[in-house]
C-alpha positions in Angstrom: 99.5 157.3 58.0 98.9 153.7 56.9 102.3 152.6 57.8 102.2 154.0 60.7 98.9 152.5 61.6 100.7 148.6 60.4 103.8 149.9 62.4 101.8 150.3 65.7 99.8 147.4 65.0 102.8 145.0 64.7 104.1 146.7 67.9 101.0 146.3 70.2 101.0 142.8 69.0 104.5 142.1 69.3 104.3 143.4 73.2 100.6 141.1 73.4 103.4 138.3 72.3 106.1 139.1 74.3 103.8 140.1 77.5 101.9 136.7 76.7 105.2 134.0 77.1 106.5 135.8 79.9 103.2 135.3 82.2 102.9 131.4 80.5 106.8 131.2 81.2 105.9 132.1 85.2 102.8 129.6 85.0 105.4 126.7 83.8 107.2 127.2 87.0 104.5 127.4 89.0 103.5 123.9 87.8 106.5 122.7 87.2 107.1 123.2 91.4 103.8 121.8 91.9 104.5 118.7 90.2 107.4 118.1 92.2 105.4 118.6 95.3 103.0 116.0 94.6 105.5 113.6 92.9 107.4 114.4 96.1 104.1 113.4 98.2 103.5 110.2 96.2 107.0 109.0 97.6 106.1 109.6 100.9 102.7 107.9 100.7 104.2 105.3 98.4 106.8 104.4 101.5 104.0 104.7 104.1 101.7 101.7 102.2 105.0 99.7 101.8 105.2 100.4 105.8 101.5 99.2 105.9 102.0 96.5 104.2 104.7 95.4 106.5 102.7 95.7 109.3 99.8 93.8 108.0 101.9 90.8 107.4 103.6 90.7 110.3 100.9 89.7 112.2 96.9 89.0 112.2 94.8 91.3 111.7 93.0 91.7 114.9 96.6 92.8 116.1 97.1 95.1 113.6 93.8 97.1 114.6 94.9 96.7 118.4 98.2 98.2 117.3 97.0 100.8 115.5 94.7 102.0 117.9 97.3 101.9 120.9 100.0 103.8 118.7 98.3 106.3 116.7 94.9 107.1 118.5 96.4 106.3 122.0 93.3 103.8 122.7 93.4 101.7 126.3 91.5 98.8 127.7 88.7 99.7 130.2 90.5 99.8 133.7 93.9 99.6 132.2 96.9 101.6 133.6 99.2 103.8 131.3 102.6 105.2 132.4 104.0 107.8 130.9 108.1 108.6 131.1 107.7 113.2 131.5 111.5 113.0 131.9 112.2 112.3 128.3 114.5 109.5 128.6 
């Protein structure tokens, strides 16, 4: 009875073991995928502060803001006129 008592003991444990690198095997992936995704994300943000830093020394920086505000918030003078080509040429 004691050996079998050891027997299942080493068993159970052997499954904890077993059960227990499989699931930190699938969490190794997991952060081994996001790690890519951010190192992936640091290139792109990387590229975008070299493109920022092209832009700031290619002209002043009053330009820059007027820039900025024209092409990514879409901002217009007060009684200025903006045309916009719908055909897509």
């Amino acid at each position: 009875m004691f050996k079998f008592a050891i027997s299942l003991a080493v068993f159970v444990f052997a499954c904890y073991t077993v059960f227990s690198m499989v699931s930190l095997q699938a969490e190794l992936v997991q952060v081994r995928s996001q790690l890519s995704e951010r190192k992936t994300a640091i290139e792109q943000k990387s590229a975008e502060n070299e493109n920022l830093k092209k832009l700031i020394k290619s002209g002043s920086e009053k330009d820059l803001i007027e820039r900025m505000a024209r092409e990514k918030l879409g901002y217009v003078y007060a009684g200025e006129e903006i045309f916009q080509n719908t055909e897509g040429k």
